[in-house]
Every structure is written in C-alpha cells, then in structure tokens.
KOLSEKE-691789 format. One record per residue (C-alpha): x, y, z; residue in one letter. Coordinates in steps of 0.2 Angstrom, whole numbers, plus 2048, in hexadecimal, padded with zeros to 3 digits. Layout:
% KOLSEKE-691789
XYZa
...
END
This chain:
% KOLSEKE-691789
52129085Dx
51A29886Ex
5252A1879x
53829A879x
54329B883x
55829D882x
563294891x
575290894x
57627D897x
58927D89Ax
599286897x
5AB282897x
5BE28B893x
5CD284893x
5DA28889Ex
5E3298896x
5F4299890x
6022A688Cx
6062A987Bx
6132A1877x
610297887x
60928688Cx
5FC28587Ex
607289871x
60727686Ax
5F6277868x
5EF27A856x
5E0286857x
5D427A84Fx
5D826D85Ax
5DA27786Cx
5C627D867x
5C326A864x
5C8267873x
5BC27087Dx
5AE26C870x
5B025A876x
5B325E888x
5A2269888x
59925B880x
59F24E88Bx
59925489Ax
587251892x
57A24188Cx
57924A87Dx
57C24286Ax
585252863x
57C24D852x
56E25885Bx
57626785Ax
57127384Ex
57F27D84Bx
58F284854x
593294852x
5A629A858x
5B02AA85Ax
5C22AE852x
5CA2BE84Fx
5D92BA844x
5D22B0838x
5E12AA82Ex
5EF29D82Cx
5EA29083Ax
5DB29983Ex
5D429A82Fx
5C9291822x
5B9292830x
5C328B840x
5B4287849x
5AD27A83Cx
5BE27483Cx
5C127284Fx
5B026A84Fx
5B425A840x
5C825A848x
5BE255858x
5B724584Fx
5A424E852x
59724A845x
599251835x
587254832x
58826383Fx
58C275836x
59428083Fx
59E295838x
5A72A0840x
5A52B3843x
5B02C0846x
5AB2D1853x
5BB2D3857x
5BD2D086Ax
5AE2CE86Cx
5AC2BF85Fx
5A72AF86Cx
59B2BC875x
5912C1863x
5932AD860x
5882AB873x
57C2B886Bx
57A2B1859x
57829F862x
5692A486Fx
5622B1864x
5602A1856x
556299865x
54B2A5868x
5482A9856x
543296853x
55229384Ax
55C287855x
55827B863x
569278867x
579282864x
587284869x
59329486Bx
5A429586Bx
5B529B867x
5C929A866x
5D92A4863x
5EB29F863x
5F22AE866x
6032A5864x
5FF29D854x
5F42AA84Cx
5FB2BA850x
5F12C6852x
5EE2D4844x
5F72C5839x
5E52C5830x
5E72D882Bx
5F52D5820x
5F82D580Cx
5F42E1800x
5F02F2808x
5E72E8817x
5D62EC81Cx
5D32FF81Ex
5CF30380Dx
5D1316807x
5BF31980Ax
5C031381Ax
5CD31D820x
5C532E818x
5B532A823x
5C3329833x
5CF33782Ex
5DC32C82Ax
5DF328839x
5DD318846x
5E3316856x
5EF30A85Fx
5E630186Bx
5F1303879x
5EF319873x
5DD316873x
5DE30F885x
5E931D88Bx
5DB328882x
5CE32188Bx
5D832289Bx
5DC335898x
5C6337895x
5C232E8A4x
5CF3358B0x
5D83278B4x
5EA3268B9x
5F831A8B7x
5F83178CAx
5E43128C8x
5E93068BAx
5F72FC8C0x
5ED2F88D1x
5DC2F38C8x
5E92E68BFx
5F12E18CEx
5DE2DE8D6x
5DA2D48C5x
5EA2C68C7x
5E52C78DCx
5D32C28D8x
5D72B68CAx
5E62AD8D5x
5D72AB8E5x
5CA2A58D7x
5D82968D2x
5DF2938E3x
5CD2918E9x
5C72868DCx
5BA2928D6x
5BF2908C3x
5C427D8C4x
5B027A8BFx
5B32848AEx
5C32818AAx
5C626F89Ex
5D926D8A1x
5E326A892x
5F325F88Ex
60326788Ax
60A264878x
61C266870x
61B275867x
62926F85Ax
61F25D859x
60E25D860x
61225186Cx
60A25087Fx
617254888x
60E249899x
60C25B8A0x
5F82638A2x
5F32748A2x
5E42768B1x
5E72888B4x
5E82998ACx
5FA29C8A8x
5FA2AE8A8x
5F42B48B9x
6052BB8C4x
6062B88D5x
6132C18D7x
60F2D48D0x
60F2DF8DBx
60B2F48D9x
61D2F78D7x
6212EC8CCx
6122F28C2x
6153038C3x
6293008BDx
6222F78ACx
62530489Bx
618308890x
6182FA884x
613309875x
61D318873x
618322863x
617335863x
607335859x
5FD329864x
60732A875x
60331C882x
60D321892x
60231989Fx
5FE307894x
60A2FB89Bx
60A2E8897x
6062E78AAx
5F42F18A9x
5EF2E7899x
5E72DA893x
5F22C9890x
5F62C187Fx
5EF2B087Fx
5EB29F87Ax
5DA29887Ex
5C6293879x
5B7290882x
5A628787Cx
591289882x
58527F880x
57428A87Dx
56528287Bx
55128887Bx
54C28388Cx
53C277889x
54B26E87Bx
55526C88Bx
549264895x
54225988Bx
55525388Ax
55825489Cx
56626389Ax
56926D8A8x
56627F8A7x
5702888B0x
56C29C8A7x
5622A589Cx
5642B188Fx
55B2C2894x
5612D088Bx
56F2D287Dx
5752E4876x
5832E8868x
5872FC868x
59430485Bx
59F31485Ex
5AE31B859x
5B831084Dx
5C831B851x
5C5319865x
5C2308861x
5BE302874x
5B430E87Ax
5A3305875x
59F2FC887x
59830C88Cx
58A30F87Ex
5882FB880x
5842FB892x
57930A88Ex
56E303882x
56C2F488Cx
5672FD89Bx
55D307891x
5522F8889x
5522ED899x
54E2FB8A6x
55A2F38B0x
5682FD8BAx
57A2F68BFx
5732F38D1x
56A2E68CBx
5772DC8C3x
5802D08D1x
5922CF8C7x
5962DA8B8x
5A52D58AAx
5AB2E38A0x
5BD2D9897x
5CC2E289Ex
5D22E388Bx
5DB2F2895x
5D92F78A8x
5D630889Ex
5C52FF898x
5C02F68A8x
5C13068B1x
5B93128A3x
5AA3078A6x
5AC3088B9x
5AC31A8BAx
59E3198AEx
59130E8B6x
59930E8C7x
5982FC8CBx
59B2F48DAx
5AD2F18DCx
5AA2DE8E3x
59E2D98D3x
5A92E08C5x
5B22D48BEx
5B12C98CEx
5BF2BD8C8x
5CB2C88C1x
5CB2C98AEx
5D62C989Ex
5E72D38A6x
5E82C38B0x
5DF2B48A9x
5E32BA898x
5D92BE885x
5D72B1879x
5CE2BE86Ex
5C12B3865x
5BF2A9873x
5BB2B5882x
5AA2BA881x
5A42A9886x
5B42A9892x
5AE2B489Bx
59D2B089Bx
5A22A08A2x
5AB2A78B2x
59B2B18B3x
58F2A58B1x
59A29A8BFx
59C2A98CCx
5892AC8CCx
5872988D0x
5932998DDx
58D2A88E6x
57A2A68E4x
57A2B68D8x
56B2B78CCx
56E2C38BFx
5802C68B5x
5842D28A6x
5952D3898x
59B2DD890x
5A92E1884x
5B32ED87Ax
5B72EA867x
5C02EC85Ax
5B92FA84Cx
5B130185Cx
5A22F6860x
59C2ED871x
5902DE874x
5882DD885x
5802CE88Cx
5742CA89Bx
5702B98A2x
5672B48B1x
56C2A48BAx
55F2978BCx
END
C-alpha cells in the first residue's frame, strides 16, 4: 500500500441549540441527516464512494436508537449501498468516531470515511439509556469501585478541590468562554462551520419559516455577578457540589457535526481539498469514580509519544464539560491563555454529547485556518473515566 496518509477534507456542525430550544422539532436521525447532506454538498463527490460512516451518540435509545447514524444517513435519501454504525465513548463518542475513521485510512481499510455524530439532548435525555432492570452497573462492577460513583457535578467540585481552584476562578473562566464565543459569532468566524438549520414545530414537525444560524446558548448578557449569584445546581451530603453552578458548566444540548476523512493521494486524485492531517491520536483510562479526570494522563501519553510540548501547539481544546475540567488542565499543562479554547467552548456554545468531538474539532480546524496556526490538539474527558486526544496539523 506504500505510506498513507490521513487528512481532513471538510467539516461542518450545525448551529447548536438549547435543550428544549429551537432544535427541539428536529428528530435526531434527521437533524444528523441534515448535516450529512450539507457536508456532502459542498463537494463533486458521488457519496456511493464512501466507504463507511462512522457516528457518535451517547444515549442510545428511544429516537436515538437502533444505529442512529445509519439511519440519519438512509433518512437523507443517500445511497444505500454505503454502511455506516455507531459508537459510544461517552462524551467523547464523535472524537473516537474521527480516530476509528483516519486510523481505518492509514491501516488500508478505508479510502474515504466519514465521521460523525448527534445528540438530542431534548429528545433523548440523557442517562435515559441507563434505565430498566438494575441499569448498567452490575454488582461486580460496583465491588471493583467500592460501591460508589460519583455525581458529575461532585466529581467536578472534586477536581476543583485537587487542583485549587475557586468558585471566583470558575464563574469568570465561563464568563470568558460566552465573551469569546459571542466575538467569534459576531465576527463571523463560526459562520464557515456552521450549516444553519430550519426551525420545526415541535408538536407537528412543521418549518415554522424561522432558521437557526447561530449557537443558541451563548449569553451576552452574564455578567460575574450574576454568575456568582447562581446555586449549586447539586446539593447532597455525600457528594457535595457547593461551587458547581448551572453558570460554570457545560450546557444541555441539541446538535451534530460531520468530517469528511480521506487518505490523501484518494483526495487528490478526486480533486478534494485537504485542509489537515491526522498526526497523532491517544486514548488514556483513569479513575471510573473521578470519571473526568482522564484529560491529564491523555495529554501525557500523547506528549510522551510525540515529543511534542504544549508550546508547540498553536490552539488547544480541552471540552469545558465543567470550567473545573478546562482549568484542571490549565493548571496542569499551563497553556497559553489566548490558544486554550480560542472560541469559547461548551458552557457557552453548548454539548451535544455524541456530537462534540468533531464540534470541536471543526472550530479548531477553522481558528488554525484563520489565523495561519499549523498545529492544534483535543482533548476530552469521559464517562467511565477515559479521554481521547487528538492532533492535526493544517495543510
């Protein structure tokens, strides 16, 4: 096969919306569909080529069930002869779809792939997947954690606690994420990545003539006071939260996002743009109580097998599942404040869960185009206490 080679040749997200919000019409299936035929589109390309999509989805049940991504991809009227499945690593689902789709290409397995992933958090609530029966933790598993498992707002406040980080250091990294998110919309800098989405009825299914362009959850109008007046949204004597507020976490929401990956001579050939390359790829495991701790022993191993340090890297993504999380990596790895998340993140645009791995590697991929940067690296925390991290260089 000779030395192969896997790029990004284009990526796209729709415009993110509120649970319970402006994308609440949308079915699941179809709202992923949606941005399947968007991203294809864009491209001379008969989608019969494609070898296989691969999409992320965390609650994987009632509307999202039944491999949504295969689904979303015969609801779009796309060829039939095309497979397609759907994984699940928890919030990190759409990023470990990006890794299965380009390692595939360098292995030999796929010339063209695309990765990809969805979540109604409005119509598939989440942790709706866990019930029935006595849910997923069987007895063996919780002997091997001490019958116990945290809260993820307690295991954000126990993260907070580790690292030192204060209430006060919280609410104004979040303030910072909806300033930078707001000046990236108003600029126009996520209009390239963004494939607007008509409103539906959520009682019919209807358009309602309205479209949604722009993330719905960024707020203009926070301020530190108003962050600091919000109550912790989980109070419990066992697993206390005082410092985890709705304001300094991550939002609920409805969204997907699709990339093309293609081996680069494939892409050529086709006259595909390629805009990045896949150049590293770690996955790291921790503690499955602590579930989000595991960005830190990801970035490690990456570092380690790259020899590259966090000066190289000229923007940096770590999800702000919590600002606790953003900043446990911060005060980990010491980045530099103006490449961390560049574009605000999650507490603003908002978490789709299966669908923000490539989310986020999309805004990435778009704030290296735009400000001539070379190198870019992702990570994110998961549930069960994993990470995947990502590095792609811009062509």
């Amino acid at each position: 096969m000779g030395t192969r080679e896997a790029v990004i040749v284009d990526c796209v997200r729709s415009a993110l919306g509120r649970r319970n919000g402006a994308l609440a019409g949308w079915h699941p299936t179809d709202l992923l569909g949606h941005v399947l035929s968007a991203l294809l589109a864009r491209h001379d390309l008969d989608p019969a080529r494609i070898d296989d999509v691969i999409g992320g989805c965390v609650t994987q049940s009632g509307e999202q069930g039944c491999n949504v991504t295969r689904n979303a991809w015969v609801a779009a009227g796309l060829p039939w002869s095309v497979p397609a499945t759907t994984v699940d690593r928890q919030c990190g689902s759409s990023q470990q779809a990006v890794h299965f789709a380009a390692q595939g290409v360098l292995a030999g397995a796929y010339d063209l792939v695309i990765a990809c992933g969805v979540e109604s958090m409005t119509r598939a609530p989440m942790s709706s997947n866990a019930r029935g029966g006595t849910g997923p933790f069987s007895p063996a598993f919780l002997a091997h954690t001490d019958h116990t498992l945290g809260i993820q707002f307690w295991v954000a406040q126990v993260l907070a606690d580790r690292y030192g980080i204060t209430r006060d250091e919280m609410d104004a990294y979040a303030l910072e994420s909806h300033r930078r998110a707001a000046a990236a919309t108003d600029d126009g800098r996520f209009a390239r990545e963004i494939v607007p989405v008509p409103v539906r009825d959520p009682a019919t299914g209807a358009e309602t003539g309205e479209v949604l362009a722009s993330d719905e959850g960024i707020r203009r109008d926070t301020s530190l006071e108003q962050l600091a007046a919000l109550a912790p949204v989980w109070v419990s004597e066992d697993q206390p939260a005082p410092d985890i507020t709705a304001g300094n976490s991550s939002q609920m929401t409805d969204g997907a996002a699709a990339m093309l990956v293609a081996e680069a001579g494939v892409a050529e050939r086709l006259g595909l743009p390629v805009r990045a390359r896949f150049t590293a790829f770690a996955v790291a495991a921790e503690d499955p109580v602590i579930v989000l701790s595991a960005p830190v022993p990801a970035t490690h191993r990456l570092l380690e097998r790259t020899g590259l340090r966090i000066e190289d890297f000229d923007a940096m993504e770590c999800n702000e599942a919590f600002a606790a999380i953003a900043l446990m990596w911060a005060r980990e790895f010491e980045p530099d404040p103006a490449r961390y998340n560049p574009r605000g993140g999650a507490i603003a645009i908002g978490h789709p869960l299966g669908a923000s791995g490539v989310r986020i590697m999309t805004t990435l991929l778009h704030h290296l185009e735009d400000t001539g940067g070379r190198l870019g690296f992702q990570v994110m925390c998961e549930g069960g206490g994993q990470a995947n991290a990502t590095v792609i260089e811009r062509v």
